[in-house]
N, C-alpha and C positions, 0 to 999 in steps of 0.2 A: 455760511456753511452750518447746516446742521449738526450731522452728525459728530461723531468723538474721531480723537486723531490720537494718535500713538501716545503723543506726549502729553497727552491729556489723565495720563495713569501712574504717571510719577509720581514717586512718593518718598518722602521726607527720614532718612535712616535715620535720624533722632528721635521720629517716634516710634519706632520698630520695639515692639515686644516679646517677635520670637527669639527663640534660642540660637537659632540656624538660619539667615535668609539663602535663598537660589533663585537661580534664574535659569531660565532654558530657552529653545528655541524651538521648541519643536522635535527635535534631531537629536539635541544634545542638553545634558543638564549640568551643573555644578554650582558648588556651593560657596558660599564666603567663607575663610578659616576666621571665626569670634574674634572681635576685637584688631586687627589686622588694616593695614592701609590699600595695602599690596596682595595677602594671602590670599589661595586660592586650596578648598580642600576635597570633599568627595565630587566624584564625577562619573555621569553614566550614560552610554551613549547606545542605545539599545542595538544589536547584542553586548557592545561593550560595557564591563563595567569594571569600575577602580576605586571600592568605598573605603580603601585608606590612601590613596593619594593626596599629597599635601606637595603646593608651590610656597615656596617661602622665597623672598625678593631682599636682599643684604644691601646696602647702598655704601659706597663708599668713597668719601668727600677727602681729595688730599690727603688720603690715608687714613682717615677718623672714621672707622668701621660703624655704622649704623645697621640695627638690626628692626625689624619689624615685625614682633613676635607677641603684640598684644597684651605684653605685660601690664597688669594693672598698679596701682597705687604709687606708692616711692619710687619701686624698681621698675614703674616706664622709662626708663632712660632712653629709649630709642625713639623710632619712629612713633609720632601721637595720634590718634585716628582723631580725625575735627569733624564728620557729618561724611553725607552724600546723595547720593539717588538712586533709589530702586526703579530702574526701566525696564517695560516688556520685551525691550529687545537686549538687554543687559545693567549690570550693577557700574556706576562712576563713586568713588571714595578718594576722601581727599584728607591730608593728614600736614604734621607740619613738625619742623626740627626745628630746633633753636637754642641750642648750648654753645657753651664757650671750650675751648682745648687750647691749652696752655697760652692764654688771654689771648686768641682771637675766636671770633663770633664763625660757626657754623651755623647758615637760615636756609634750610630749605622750604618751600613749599612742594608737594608731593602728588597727583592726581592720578589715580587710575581707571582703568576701563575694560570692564571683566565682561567677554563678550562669546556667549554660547554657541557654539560653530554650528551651521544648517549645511547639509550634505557633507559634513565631516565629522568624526565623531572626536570629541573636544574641546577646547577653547580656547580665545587667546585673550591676551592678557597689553595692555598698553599701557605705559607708565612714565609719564611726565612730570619731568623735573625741574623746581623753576628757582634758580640763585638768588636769596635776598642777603649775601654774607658779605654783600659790598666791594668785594674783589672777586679776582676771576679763580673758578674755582676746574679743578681736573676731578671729573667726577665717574665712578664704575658702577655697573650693576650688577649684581651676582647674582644669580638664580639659581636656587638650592629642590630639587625635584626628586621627592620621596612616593614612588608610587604604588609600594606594596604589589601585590597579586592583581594583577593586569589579565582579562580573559574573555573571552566569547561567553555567554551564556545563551542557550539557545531560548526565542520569543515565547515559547511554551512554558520556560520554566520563569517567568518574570511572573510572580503573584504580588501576595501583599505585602511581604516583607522586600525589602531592595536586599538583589541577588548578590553572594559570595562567589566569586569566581578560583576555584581550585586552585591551589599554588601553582605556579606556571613561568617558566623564563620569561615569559613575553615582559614586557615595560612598557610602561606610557613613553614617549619620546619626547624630549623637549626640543621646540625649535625658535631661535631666536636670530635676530639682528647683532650688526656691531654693540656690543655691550660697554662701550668707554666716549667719555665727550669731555671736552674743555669749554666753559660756558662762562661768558662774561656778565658781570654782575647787570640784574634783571630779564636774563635770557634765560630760554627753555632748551631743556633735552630729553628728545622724546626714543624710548625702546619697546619697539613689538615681539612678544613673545609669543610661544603660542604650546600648547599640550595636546596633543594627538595620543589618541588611543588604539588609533587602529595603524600607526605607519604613517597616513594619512598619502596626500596623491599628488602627482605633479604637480610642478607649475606654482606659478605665486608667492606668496611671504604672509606671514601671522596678519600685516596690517589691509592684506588687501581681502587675507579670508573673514576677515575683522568688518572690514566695511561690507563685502558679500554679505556677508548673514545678517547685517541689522537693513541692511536695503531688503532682503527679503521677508526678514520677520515683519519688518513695515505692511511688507505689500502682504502679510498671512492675515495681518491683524485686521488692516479697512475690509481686505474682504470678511473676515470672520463676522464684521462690525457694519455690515452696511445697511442689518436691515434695523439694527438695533435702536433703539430711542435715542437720543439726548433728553436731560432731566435738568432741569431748572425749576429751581422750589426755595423759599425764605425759609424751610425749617430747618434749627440748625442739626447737622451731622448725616442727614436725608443723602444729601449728593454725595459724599465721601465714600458711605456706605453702600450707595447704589453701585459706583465705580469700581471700590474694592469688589463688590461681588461680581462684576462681568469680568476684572481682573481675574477672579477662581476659577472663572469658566477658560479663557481666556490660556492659561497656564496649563490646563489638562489637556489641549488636543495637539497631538502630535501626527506627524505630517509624514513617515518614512514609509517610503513604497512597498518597504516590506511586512509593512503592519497588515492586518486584515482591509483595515477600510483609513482612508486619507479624505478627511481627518477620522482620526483615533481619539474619541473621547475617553480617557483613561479617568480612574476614578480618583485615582492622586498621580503618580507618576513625576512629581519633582524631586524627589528628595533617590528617586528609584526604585522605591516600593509603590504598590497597589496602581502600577503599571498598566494592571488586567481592567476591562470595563467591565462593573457589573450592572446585572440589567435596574435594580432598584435604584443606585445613585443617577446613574445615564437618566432614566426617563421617571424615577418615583418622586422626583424634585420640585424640577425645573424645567417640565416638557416644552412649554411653549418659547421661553428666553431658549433654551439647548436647539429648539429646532429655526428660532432665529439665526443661531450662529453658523447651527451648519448648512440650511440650507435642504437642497434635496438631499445630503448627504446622511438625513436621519433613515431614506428607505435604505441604504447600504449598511448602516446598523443595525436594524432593524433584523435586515436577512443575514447579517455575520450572526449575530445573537441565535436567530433560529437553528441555523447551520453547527451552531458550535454547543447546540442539543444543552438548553439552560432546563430543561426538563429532569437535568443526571447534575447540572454544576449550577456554581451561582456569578461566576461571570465568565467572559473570554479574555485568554492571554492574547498579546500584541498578534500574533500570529493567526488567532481565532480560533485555537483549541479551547475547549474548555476546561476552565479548573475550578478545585472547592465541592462542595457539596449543592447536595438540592436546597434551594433556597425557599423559602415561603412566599416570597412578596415580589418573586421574577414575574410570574405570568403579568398581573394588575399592572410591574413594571411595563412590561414590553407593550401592554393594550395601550396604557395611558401616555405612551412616546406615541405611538402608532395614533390617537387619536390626534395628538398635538400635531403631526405631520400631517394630517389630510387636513385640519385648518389650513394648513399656510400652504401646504405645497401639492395635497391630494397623495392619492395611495394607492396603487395600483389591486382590485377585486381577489387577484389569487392571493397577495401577499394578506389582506384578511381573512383566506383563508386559512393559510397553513398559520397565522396568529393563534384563529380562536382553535387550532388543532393542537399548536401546542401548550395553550393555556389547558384543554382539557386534558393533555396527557402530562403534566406538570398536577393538575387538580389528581388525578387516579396514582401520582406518584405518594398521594398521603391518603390513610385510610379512614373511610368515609365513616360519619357517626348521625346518622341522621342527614340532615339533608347539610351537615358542616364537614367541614374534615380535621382531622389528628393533625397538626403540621408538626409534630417529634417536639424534640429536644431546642435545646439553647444551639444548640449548630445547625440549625435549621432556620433560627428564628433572631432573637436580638445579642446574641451569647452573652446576656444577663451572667453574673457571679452566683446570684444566686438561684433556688427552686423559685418558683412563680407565674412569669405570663409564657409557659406551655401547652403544648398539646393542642386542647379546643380550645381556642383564643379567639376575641372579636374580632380582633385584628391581627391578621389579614382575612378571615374568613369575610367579614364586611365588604375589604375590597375584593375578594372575588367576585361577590354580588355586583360591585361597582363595575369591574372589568367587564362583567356579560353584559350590563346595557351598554358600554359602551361601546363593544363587541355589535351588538344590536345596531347602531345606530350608523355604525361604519359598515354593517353592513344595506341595510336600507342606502341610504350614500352612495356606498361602491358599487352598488349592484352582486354583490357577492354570492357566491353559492351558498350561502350558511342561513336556516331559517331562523329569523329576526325572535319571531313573538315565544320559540321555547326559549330562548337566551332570557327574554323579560320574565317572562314564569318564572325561570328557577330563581334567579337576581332574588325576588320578589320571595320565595320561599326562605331561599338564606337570609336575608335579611330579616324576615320573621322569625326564624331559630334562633339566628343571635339574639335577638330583644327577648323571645321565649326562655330560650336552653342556658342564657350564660347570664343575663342580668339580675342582679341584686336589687331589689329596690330597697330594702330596710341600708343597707353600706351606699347605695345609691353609687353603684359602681358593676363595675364587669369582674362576674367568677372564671379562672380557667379551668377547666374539667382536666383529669388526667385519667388513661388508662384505666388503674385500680379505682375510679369513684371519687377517689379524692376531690378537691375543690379548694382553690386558694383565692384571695384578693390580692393582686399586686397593682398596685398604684401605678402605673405605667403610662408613659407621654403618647402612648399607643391607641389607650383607648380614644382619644381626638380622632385618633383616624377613622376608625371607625364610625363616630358623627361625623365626620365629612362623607362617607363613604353614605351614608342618608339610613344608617341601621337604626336612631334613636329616635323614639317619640318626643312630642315636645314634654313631657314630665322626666321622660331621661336624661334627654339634652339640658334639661333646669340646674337636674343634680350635678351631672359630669362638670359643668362652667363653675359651679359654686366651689369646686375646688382651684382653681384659677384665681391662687390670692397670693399674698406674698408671705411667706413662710412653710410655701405647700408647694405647688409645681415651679412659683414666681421668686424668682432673687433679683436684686437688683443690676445686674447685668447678663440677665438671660434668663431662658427656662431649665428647668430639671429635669432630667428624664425620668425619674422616679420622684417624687413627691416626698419632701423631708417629712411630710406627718406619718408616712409610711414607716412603723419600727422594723419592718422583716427584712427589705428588701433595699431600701437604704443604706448607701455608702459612699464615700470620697476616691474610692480607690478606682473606677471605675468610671470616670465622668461619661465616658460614651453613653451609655444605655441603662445604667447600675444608680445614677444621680449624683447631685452636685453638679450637674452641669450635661451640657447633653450635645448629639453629634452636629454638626454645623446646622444643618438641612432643618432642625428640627423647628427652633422658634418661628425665622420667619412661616413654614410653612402652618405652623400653629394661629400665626395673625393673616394670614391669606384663609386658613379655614372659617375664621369667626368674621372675616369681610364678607365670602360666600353666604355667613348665616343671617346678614345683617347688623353684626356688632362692631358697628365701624370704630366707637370710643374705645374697647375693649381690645380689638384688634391694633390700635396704635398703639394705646397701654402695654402689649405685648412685644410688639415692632420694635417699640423706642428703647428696649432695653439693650439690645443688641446695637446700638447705634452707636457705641463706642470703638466697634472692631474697624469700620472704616477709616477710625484715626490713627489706630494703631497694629496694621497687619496690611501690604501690600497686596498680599491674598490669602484667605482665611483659613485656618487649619481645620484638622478632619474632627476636630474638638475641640471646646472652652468651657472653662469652669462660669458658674451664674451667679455664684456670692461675690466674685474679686473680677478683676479684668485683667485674663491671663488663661492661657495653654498651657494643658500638662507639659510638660518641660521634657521628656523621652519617651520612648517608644511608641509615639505615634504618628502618625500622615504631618506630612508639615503642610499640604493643600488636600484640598477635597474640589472636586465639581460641585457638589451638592452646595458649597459657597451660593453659585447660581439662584439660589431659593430667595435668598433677599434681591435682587433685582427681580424674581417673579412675583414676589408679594406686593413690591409696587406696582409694578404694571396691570398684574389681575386683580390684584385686592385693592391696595390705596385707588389706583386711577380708576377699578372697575371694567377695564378689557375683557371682551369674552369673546374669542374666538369661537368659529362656528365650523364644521365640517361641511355645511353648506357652500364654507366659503363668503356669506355673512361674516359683519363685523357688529359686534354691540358696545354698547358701553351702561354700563350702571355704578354713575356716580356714588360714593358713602353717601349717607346724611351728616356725614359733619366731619371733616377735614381739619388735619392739625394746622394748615396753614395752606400755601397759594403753590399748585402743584404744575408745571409744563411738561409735556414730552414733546419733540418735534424731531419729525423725521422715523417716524416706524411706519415702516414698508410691510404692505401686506399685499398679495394679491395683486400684485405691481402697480398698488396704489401708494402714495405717502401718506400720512394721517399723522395729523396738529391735534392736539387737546390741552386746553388751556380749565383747568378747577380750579376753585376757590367755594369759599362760604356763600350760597346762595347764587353762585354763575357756574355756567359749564360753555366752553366755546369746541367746537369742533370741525377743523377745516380737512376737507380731501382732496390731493393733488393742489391746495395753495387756493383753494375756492372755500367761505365759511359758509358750513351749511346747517348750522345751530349755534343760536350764539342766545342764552338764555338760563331759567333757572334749569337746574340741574332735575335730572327723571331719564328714565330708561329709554335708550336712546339707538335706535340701529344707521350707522355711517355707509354702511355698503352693503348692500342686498337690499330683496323686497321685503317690506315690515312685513309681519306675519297677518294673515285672513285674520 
């Protein structure tokens, strides 16, 4: 078997670094309560939500009240948390007692199993108890359920922040099994509990809605995963890394009939904030791994997005209203998903039309300066702290040039209404404005224009995009890369979104976009931009710094700091989709995949490889496709037949090579 299997995602709670882990199902989310064997604390179950409920589990052995309340130091006297496992179909924690009361030995052993309920909105909870006290013990459970402001919120108002539900009689309900057992020394006793938010529905008991939902999350996961690679490779922290990144993907799409499109790629949505998809994290990523997962299901994004007028917002709520403001970097978003779909799955001729229609009324949404446009302020743009990369910026102006050929090229393909060659004309003018109207050559960097005339340099992880988007000459491209060192964009466990040499604009407080550290999406896509360029050393150089999150993050948060290895600690996303970006950067950069809207499949090996790379089993075009790299070899088999087995060179697997 090739491909990945459920339990292939597990991961180890002793290396865990965030603050807060969850688990969800699709349907339903909730969180670990910190240090806890048993606790269980916010939980959201869209419309529902409960972000101060708290389970707390009291155990009590022959009368010796034990509590499990993650006391640290001296005064853990209760229940001890000992490790567990982080699963995509729920959390297992196992803890241990072992004191004396009035000289005889209380031993428990303790296991639970925290399990996200699918078509219910809530969780249960299963908690296994196993006598090591050498006699027979009468053992209780008490389940303590604190659920705060329990409420409907309607799917339009789920943004970035995880929804407060108005004070409200309503309550989570707790539903449980016999809570009491008499257990002979080395025997277990097991109690199903379970927290419903909504009432919850006939029929059943906590352990069989418990086994329901991880048999279905199963069966969400192979499918989500079937066209996916497996990755086999000797370098160390590659695979870990790669996993946790399909795991981010993997955690954002949720499945409830009532969202706009099933699945719902949400842009974080475990924690219960940022819920809403926006069109940049959805497709400015991770287009071609996101359009793995879901399948045809990116043309139903594609057209929820359209529908939900990203021209006026910057993403769609669960529901497919729009919220937020006009964003800058939707249009390029929604083309560069849309193109990644016609690789793998095709795209229906209107649905490119009404794209590039509303890429251009999204472009007239900002005011034109030349052949560039104004894109505003910081809430338009990266909401930077400070003044700097506004107004007339290369980026995204760049990628609009980028979007209209690729606009072009989907439409030649599709046969589309839309004429091809003025798309390439203007691409082709902006792109010469940007390298004319905004670049420095004496700073050997990008100026932003503002309004009144002004002119700033902000050192910004942005201008990359822009040489990706193909706006620099090769004397631009020379300067822009020589800042790509360490003390400047490069830390030792990641990139900077701002460049520490930068005095203006530079700061800690801000790891998103501000520096010190930068939004998930960002490095890998920074070493997938420099494989595109041919800088395949350069591009690892970049890769490998990030290659500590897959040892310590089950799925990657919406930020990390690049001097230390660690997440701002509050108010931010506890998962991002944009995770996605490091399993794109191997598949497109490291292995050299390049999907074609032809329908064509390429491959262009690096020149030189950190070590011995496999994927087997990526489905394309309902073909399989094997690729075996290493230093000096490239093998490449389709459908289980080797039809290159050699040195490494640009190489087409399915379609006719070109005239």
């Amino acid at each position: 078997m090739t491909g990945y299997q459920i339990g292939d995602f597990d991961f180890d709670l002793r290396r865990g670094v965030a603050e807060t882990l969850w688990t969800t199902s699709g349907w339903s989310t909730a969180a670990l309560a910190p240090g806890t064997v048993c606790g269980v604390g916010a939980c959201y179950a869209p419309p529902y939500a409960a972000p101060l409920a708290r389970l707390a589990v009291v155990l009590e052995a022959d009368g010796t009240r034990i509590t499990d309340t993650g006391a640290p130091g001296m005064h853990g006297t209760g229940l001890l948390p000992a490790g567990g496992t982080w699963r995509l179909d729920g959390i297992e924690r196992r803890g241990t007692y072992h004191r004396r009361h009035e000289g005889r030995l209380v031993s428990l052993l303790v296991r639970s199993e925290l399990t996200p309920l699918h078509g219910r909105a809530g969780y249960a909870l299963r908690v296994v108890v196993r006598n090591r006290s050498g006699r027979a013990l009468t053992l209780r459970l008490l389940p303590e359920l604190t659920a705060g402001p329990v409420g409907e919120v309607p799917l339009g108002q789920w943004g970035w922040m995880p929804p407060e539900p108005a004070a409200a009689p309503d309550q989570a309900s707790l539903v449980h099994e016999p809570s009491s057992a008499a257990i002979e020394p080395g025997d277990e006793a097991t109690f199903d509990l379970a927290v419903l938010l909504d009432g919850g529905g006939p029929g059943g008991s906590p352990g069989e809605w418990a086994g329901e939902s991880r048999a279905l999350i199963g069966r969400r996961t192979a499918g989500a995963l079937e066209r996916i690679p497996r990755l086999t490779t000797d370098v160390p922290g590659l695979d870990a890394y790669y996993r946790r990144s399909l795991a981010s993907g993997l955690v954002c799409l949720w499945d409830n009939p009532a969202f706009a499109t099933v699945p719902f790629p949400a842009t974080s949505g475990i924690d219960g904030g940022a819920l809403c998809a926006y069109a940049w994290d959805t497709g400015g990523y991770a287009p071609h791994t996101l359009a793995l997962l879901l399948g045809c299901g990116v043309a139903d994004v594609l057209e929820a997005m359209i529908k939900g007028d990203l021209t006026d917002h910057y993403a769609i709520a669960p529901d497919g209203s729009g919220t937020g403001v006009a964003y800058a970097y939707s249009g390029w978003s929604l083309v560069t998903l849309a193109h990644a779909a016609a690789c793998h799955d095709g795209i229906a001729p209107d649905l490119v039309a009404r794209l590039h229609e509303t890429e251009e009324q999204l472009a007239l949404r900002f005011p034109a300066v030349g052949e560039l446009r104004d894109y505003g302020a910081q809430e338009n743009l990266l909401e930077m702290r400070s003044t700097g990369w506004e107004h007339v910026v290369a980026s995204p102006n760049a990628e609009r040039a980028w979007s209209l050929e690729l606009l072009a090229e989907l439409t030649e393909e599709c046969d589309a209404p839309v004429p091809a060659a003025p798309l390439r004309a203007q691409a082709e003018r902006i792109r010469g404005a940007v390298a004319h109207d905004l670049w420095d050559a004496e700073a050997g960097w990008f100026r932003s224009r503002y309004p009144d005339g002004h002119t700033e340099l902000a050192y910004s992880v942005q201008a990359y995009d822009a040489l990706r988007a193909g706006a620099c000459t090769p004397s631009m491209a020379t300067a822009l890369l020589a800042h790509l060192r360490d003390g400047a964009f490069l830390g030792p466990y990641g990139v900077s979104s701002v460049s520490a040499e930068d005095p203006l604009h530079y700061e800690l407080g801000d790891v998103d976009w501000s520096g010190g550290g930068a939004y998930t999406g960002e490095t890998p896509q920074l070493a997938l931009t420099l494989w595109e360029r041919d800088e395949p050393r350069l591009a690892w150089d970049v890769l490998r710094r990030v290659l500590w999150m897959g040892g310590h993050f089950p799925y990657f948060p919406q930020d990390h700091y690049c001097d230390r290895p660690a997440a701002p600690p509050r108010g931010r996303r506890a998962n991002v989709i944009a995770g996605l970006t490091g399993a794109e950067a191997v598949l497109l950069g490291l292995a050299g995949i390049r999907p074609r809207v032809d329908g064509a499949l390429d491959v262009m090996p690096p020149a030189w490889l950190p070590g011995v790379l496999e994927l087997h089993g990526l489905h394309y075009r309902g073909h399989e496709i094997d690729l075996k790299l290493s230093a000096g070899h490239c093998e490449a088999s389709v459908d289980g037949r080797v039809i290159h087995s050699g040195a490494p060179a640009p190489l087409r697997i399915l379609g006719e090579p070109d005239e």
